[in-house]
Backbone as JSON, one array per atom type, in Angstrom:
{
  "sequence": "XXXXXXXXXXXXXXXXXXXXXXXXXXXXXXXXXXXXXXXXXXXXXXXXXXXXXXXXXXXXXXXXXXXXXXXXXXXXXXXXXXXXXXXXXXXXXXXXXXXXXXXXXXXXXXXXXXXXXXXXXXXXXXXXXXXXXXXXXXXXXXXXXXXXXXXXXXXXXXXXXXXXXXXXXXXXXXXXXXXXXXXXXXXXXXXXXXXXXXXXXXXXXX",
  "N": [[14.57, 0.77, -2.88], [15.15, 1.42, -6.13], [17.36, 4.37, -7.13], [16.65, 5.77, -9.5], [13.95, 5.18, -9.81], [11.96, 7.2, -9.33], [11.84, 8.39, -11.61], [11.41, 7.2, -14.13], [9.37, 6.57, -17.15], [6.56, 5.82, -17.62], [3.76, 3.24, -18.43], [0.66, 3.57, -18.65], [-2.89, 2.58, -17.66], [-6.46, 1.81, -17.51], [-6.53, -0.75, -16.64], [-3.4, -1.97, -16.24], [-0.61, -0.94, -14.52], [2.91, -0.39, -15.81], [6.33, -0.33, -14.72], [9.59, 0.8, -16.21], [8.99, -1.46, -17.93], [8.31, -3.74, -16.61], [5.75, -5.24, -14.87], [3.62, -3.32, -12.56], [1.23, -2.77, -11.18], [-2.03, -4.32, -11.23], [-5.75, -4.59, -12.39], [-6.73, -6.69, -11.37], [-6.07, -7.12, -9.14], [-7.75, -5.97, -7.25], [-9.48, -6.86, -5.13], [-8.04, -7.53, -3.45], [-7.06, -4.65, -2.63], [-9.45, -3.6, -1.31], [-10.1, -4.91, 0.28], [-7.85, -4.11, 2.23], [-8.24, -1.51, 2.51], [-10.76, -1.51, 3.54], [-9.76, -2.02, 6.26], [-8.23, -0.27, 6.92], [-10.44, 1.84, 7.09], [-11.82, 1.95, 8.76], [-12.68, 4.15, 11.57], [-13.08, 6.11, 9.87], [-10.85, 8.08, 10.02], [-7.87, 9.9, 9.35], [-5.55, 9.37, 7.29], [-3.26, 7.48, 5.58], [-1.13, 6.37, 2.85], [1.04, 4.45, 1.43], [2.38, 4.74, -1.88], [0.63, 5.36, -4.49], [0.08, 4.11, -7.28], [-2.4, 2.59, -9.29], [-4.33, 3.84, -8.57], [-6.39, 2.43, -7.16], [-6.67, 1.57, -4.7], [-6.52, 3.89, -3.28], [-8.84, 4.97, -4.38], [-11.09, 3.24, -3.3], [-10.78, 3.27, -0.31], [-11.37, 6.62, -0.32], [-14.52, 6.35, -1.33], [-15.32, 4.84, 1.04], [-15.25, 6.96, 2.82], [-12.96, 9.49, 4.9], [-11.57, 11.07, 6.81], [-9.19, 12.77, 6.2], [-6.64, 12.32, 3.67], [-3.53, 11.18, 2.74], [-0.88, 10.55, 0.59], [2.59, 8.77, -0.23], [3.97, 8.97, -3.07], [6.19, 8.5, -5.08], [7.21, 8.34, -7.98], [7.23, 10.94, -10.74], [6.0, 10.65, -12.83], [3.72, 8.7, -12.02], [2.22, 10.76, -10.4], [1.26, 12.59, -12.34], [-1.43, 10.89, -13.13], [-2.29, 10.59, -10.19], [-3.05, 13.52, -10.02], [-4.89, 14.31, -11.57], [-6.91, 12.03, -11.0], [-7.38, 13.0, -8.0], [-9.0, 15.35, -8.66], [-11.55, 14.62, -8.06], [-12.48, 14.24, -5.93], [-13.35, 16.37, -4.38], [-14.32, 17.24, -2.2], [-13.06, 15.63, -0.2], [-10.1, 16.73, 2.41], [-7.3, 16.26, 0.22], [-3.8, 14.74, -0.04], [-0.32, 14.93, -1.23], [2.86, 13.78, -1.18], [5.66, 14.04, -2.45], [8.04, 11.68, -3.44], [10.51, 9.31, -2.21], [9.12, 6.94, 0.44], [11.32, 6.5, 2.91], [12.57, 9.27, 2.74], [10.43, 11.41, 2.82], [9.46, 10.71, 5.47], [10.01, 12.35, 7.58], [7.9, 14.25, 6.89], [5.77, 13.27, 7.84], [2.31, 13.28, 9.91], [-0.14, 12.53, 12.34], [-1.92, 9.86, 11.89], [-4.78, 7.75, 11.58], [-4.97, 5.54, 10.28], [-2.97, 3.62, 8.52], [-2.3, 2.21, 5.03], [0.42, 0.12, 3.5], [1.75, -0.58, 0.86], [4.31, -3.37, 0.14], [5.27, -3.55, -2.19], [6.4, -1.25, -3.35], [8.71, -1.0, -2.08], [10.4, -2.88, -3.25], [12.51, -3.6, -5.98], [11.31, -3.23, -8.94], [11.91, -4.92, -11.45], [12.02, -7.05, -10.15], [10.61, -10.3, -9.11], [10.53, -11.39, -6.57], [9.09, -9.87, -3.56], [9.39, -9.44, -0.51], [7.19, -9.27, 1.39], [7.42, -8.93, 4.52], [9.62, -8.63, 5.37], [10.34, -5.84, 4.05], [8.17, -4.52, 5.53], [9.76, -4.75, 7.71], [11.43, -2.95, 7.99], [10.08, -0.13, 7.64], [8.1, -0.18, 10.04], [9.32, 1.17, 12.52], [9.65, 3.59, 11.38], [6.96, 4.47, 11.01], [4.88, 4.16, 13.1], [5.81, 5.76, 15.45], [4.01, 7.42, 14.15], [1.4, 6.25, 14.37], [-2.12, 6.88, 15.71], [-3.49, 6.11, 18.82], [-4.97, 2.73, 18.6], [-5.4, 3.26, 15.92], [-4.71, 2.02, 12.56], [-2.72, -0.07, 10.9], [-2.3, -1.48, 7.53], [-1.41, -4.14, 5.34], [0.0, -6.58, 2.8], [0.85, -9.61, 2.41], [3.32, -12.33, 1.56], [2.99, -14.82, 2.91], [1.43, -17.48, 2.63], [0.86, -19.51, 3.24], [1.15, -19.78, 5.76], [2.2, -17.64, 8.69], [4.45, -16.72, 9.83], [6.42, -17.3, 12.83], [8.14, -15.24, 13.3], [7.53, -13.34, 11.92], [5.05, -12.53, 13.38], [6.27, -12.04, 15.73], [7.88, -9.67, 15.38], [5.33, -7.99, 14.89], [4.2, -7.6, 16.83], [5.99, -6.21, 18.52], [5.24, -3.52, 18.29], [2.31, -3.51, 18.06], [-1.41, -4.24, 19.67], [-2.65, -5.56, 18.48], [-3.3, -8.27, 16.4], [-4.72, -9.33, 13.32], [-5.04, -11.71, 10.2], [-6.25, -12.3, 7.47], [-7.23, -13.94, 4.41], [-7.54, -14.04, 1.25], [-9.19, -15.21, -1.39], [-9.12, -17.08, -4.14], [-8.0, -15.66, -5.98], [-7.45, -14.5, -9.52], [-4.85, -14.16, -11.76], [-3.74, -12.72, -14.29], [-2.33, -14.51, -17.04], [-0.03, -13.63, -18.2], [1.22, -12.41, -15.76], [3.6, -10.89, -14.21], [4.76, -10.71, -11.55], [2.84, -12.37, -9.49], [1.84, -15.2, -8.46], [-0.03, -16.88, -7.28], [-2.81, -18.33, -6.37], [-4.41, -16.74, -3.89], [-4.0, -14.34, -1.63], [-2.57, -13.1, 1.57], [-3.69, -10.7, 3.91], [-2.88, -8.03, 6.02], [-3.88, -7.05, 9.46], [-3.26, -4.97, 11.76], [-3.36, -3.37, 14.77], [-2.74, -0.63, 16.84]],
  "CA": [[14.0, 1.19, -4.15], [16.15, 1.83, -6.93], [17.19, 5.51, -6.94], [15.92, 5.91, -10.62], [12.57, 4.67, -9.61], [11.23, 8.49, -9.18], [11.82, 9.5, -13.09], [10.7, 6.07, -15.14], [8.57, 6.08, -17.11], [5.02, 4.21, -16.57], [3.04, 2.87, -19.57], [-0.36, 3.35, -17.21], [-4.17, 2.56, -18.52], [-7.32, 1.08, -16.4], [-6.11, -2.18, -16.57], [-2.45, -2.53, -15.47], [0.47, 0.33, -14.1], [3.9, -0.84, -15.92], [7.15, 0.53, -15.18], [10.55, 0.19, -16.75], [8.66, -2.91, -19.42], [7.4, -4.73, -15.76], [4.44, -5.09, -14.36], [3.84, -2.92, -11.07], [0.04, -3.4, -10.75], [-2.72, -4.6, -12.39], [-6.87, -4.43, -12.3], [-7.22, -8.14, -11.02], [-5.94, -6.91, -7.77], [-8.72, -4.89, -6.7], [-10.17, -7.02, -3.95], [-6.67, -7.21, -1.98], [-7.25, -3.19, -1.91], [-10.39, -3.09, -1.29], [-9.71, -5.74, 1.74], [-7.09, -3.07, 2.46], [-8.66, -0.02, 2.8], [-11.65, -1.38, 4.7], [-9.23, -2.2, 7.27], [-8.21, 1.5, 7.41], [-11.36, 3.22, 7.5], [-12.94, 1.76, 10.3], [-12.65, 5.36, 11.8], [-13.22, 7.08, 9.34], [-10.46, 9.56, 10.16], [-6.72, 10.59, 8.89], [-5.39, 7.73, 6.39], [-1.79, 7.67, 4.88], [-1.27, 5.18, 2.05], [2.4, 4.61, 0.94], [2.07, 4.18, -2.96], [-0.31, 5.44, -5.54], [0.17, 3.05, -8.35], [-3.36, 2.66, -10.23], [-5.67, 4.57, -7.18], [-6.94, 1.18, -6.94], [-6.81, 1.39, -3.22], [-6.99, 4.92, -2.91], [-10.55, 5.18, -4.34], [-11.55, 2.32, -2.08], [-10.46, 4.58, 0.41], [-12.1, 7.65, -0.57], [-15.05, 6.1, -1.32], [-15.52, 4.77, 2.73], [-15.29, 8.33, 3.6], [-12.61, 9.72, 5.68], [-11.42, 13.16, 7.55], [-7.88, 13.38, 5.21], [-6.16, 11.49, 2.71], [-2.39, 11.78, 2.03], [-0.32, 9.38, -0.06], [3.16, 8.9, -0.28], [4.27, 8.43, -4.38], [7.48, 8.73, -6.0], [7.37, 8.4, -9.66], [6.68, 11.92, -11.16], [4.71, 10.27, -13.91], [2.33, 8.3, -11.8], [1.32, 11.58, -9.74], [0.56, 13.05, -13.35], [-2.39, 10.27, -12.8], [-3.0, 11.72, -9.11], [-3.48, 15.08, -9.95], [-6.02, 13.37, -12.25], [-8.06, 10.81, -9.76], [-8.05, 13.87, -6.93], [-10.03, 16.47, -9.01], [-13.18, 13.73, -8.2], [-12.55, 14.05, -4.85], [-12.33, 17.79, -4.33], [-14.67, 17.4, -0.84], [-11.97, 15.96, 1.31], [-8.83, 16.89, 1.93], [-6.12, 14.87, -0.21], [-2.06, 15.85, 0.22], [0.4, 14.33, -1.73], [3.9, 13.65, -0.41], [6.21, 13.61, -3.33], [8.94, 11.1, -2.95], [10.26, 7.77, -1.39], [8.75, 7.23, 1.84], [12.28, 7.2, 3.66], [13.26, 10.7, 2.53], [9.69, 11.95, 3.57], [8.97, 10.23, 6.61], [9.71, 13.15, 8.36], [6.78, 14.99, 6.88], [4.48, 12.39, 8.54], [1.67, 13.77, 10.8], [-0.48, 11.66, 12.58], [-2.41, 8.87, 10.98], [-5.73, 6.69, 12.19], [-4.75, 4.22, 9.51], [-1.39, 3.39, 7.31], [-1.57, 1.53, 4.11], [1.55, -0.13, 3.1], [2.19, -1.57, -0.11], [5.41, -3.22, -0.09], [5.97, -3.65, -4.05], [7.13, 0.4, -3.38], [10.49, -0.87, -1.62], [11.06, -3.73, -3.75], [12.99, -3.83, -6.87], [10.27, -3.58, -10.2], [12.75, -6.37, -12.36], [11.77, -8.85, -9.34], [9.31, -11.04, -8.77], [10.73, -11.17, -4.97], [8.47, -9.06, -3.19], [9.48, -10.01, 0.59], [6.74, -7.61, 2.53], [7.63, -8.95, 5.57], [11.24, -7.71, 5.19], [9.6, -4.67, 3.75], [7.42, -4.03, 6.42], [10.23, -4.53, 9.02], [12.26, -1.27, 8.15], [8.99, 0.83, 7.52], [7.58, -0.26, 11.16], [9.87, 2.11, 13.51], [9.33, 5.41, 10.86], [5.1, 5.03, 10.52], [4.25, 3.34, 13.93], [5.3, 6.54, 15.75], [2.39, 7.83, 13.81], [-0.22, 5.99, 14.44], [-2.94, 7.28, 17.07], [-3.74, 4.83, 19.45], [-6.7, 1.97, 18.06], [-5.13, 2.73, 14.97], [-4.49, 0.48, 12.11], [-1.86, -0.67, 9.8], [-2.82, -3.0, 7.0], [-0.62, -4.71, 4.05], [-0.02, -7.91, 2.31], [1.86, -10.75, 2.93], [3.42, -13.52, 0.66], [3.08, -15.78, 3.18], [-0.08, -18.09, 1.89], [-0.22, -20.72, 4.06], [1.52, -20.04, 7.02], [2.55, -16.45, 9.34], [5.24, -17.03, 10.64], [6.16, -16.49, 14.21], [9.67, -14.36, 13.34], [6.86, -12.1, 11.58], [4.23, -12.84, 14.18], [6.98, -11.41, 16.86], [7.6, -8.08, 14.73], [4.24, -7.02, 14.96], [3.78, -7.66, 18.5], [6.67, -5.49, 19.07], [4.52, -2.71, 17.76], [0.84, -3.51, 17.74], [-1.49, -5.12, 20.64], [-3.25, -7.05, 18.28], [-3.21, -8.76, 14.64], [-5.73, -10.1, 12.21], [-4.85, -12.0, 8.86], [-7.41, -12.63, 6.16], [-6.85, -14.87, 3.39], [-7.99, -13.39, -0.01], [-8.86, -16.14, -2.12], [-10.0, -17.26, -5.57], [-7.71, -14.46, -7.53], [-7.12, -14.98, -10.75], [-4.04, -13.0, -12.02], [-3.9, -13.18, -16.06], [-1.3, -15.3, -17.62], [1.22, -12.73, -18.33], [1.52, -11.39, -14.57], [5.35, -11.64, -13.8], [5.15, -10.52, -10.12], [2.37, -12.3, -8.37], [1.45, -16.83, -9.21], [-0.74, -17.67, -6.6], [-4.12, -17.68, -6.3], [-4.49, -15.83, -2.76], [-2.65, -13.57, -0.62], [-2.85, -12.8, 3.31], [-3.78, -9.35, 4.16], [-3.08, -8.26, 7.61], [-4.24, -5.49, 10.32], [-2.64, -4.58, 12.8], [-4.11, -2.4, 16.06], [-1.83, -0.53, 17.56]],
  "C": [[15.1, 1.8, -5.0], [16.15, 3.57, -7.3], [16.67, 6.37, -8.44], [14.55, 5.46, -10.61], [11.8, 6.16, -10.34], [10.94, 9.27, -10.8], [11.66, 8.28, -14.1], [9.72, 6.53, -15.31], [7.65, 5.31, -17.16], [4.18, 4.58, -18.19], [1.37, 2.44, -18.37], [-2.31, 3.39, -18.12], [-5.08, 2.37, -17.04], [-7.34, -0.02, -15.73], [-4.56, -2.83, -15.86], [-1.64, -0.56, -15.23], [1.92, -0.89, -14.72], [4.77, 0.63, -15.92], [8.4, -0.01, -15.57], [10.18, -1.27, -17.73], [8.12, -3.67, -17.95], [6.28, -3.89, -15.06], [4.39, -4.38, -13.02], [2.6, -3.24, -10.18], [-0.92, -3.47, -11.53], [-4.52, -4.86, -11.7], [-7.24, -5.95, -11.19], [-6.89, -7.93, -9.4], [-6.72, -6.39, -6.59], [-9.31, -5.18, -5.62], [-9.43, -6.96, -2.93], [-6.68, -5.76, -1.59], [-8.22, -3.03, -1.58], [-10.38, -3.53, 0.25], [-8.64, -4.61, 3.13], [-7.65, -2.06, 3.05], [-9.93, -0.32, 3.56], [-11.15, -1.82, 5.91], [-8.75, -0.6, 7.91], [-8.76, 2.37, 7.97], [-12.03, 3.16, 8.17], [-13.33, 3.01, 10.99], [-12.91, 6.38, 11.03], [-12.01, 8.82, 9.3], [-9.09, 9.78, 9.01], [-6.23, 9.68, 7.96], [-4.21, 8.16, 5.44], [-1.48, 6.51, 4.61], [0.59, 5.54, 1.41], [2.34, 3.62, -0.64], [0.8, 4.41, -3.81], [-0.99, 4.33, -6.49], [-0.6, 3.78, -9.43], [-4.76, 3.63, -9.4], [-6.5, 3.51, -7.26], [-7.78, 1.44, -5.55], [-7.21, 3.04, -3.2], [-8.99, 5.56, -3.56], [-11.49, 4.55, -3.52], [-11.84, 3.34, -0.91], [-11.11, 5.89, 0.86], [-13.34, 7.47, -0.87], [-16.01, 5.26, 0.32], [-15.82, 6.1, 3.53], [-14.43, 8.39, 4.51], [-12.18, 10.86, 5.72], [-10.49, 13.6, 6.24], [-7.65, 12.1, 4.44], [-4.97, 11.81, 2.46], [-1.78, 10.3, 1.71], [1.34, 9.84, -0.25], [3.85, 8.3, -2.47], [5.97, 8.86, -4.9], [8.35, 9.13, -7.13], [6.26, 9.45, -10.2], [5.84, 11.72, -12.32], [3.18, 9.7, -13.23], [1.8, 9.33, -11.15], [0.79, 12.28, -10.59], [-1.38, 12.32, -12.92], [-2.74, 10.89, -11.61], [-3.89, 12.58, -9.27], [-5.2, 14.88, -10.78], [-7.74, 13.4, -11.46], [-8.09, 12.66, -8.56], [-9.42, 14.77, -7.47], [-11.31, 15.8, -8.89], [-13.64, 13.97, -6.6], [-12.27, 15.81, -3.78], [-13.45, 17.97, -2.47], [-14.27, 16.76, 0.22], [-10.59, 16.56, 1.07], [-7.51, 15.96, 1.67], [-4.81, 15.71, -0.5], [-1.72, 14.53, -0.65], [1.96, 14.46, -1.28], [5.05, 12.88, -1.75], [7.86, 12.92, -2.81], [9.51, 9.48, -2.56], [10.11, 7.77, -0.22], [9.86, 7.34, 3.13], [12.91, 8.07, 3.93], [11.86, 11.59, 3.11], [8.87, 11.56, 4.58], [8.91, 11.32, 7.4], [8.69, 14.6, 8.25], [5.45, 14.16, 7.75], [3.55, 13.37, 10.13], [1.02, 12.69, 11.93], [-1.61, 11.03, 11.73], [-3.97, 8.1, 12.08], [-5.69, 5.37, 11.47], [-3.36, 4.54, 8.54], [-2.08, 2.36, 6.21], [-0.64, 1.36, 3.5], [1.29, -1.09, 1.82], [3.64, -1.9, -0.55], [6.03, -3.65, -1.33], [6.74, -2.24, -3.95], [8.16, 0.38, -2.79], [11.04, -1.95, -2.07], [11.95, -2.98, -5.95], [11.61, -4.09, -8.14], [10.68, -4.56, -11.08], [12.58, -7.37, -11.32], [11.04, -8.81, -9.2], [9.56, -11.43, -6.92], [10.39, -10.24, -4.05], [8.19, -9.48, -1.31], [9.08, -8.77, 1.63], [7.19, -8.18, 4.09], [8.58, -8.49, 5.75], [10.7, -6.27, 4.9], [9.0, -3.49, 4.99], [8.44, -3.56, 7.9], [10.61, -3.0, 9.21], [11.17, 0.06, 7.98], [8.55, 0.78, 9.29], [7.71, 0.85, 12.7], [9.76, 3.39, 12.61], [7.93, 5.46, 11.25], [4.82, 4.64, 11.85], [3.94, 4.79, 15.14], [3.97, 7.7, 15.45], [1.28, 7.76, 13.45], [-0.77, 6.29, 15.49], [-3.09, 5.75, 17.75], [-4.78, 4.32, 19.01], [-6.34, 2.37, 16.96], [-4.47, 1.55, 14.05], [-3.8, 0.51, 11.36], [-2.24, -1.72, 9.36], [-1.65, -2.74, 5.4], [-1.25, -6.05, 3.54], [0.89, -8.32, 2.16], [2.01, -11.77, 1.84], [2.97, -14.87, 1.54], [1.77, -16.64, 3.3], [-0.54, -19.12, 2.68], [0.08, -20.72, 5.48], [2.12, -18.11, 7.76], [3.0, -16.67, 10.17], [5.74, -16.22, 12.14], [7.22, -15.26, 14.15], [8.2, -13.12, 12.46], [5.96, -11.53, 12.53], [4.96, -11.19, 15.49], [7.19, -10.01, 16.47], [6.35, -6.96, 15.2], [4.42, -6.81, 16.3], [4.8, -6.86, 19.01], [6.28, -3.7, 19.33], [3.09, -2.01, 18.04], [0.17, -4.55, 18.93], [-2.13, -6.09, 19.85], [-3.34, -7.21, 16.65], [-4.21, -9.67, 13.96], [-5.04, -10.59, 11.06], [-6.06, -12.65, 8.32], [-7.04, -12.72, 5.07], [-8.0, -13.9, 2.49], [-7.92, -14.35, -1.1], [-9.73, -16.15, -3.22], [-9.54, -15.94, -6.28], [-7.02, -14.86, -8.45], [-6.05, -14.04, -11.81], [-3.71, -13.49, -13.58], [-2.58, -14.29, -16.16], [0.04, -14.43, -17.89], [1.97, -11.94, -17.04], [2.82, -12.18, -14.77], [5.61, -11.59, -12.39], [4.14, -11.05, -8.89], [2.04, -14.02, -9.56], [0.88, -17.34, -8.16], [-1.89, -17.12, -6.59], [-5.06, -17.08, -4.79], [-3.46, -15.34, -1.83], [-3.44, -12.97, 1.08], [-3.09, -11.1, 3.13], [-4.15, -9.41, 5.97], [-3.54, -6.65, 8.33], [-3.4, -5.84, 11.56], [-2.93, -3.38, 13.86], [-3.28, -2.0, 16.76], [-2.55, -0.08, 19.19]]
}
């Protein structure tokens, strides 16, 4: 993540999150988080999401019901928004973890679920958003803190196929893996960072 990430700012509404003039996320996405976060809350318990954005996912989230809520964010403008979206939610408890998630990994507690979004370790000027690469170097910080039967869930570029060099990753990790295709999304005409019309979303059981 570019070390100016944390102090851009974000042109942010209901509809999209831009930073630096690109797109970071946008309303049309809503079922890939929603897909997301009901992979999380199966348990209902502890739930650490890396990435704010639009609280897309994190209302999902909070709306399932669970014990805690902490998020990892970066950009001191989008937690302006945070501070926001929490005051709705003032009957659980929600932490915020200001930062990039490799400088506060070592605040990590334990977790019953991770969400990863890996647009938060790519580059915002690319449209190269390689979560599997993403995911690799995150895997050995968050994994020690997942409880056991917990879950890690993301999304994957890879649309038609999951490959075994990713396949083998998990399994280094996790005893078992789900992917679920997310199809029929329709991302406006102006998106710059996403041109297909479904994306993989995966779980992972550790």
């Amino acid at each position: 993540m570019p070390e100016d990430w944390a102090q851009q700012e974000v042109a942010y509404d209901d509809k999209q999150l831009m930073l630096k003039g690109h797109q970071v996320m946008q309303a049309w996405e809503d079922r890939i988080m929603k897909a997301m976060a009901e992979n999380i809350t199966e348990t209902h318990g502890d739930i650490l999401e890396i990435g704010f954005g639009m609280g897309i996912s994190a209302t999902h989230i909070l709306e399932q019901g669970v014990r805690s809520y902490t998020v990892v964010e970066p950009n001191v403008n989008v937690k302006k928004a945070f501070e926001n979206w929490r005051e709705k939610y003032a009957s659980t408890p929600v932490n915020l973890l200001q930062g990039n998630w490799q400088d506060v990994s070592g605040q990590f507690t334990e977790y019953d679920g991770v969400f990863f979004d890996p647009y938060f370790v790519a580059d915002p000027g690319s449209v190269e958003v390689e979560s599997s690469t993403a995911v690799g170097s995150f895997l050995p910080l968050v994994v020690p803190h997942i409880r056991e039967g917990g879950v890690m869930t993301y999304f994957t570029r890879e649309i038609d196929s999951f490959s075994r060099a990713h396949q083998r990753m998990l399994f280094k990790y996790f005893r078992s893996v789900e992917i679920r295709k997310i199809a029929d999304l329709v991302p406006p005409d102006d998106c710059n960072y996403w041109w297909a019309d479904s994306m993989m979303v995966v779980k992972a059981v550790k």
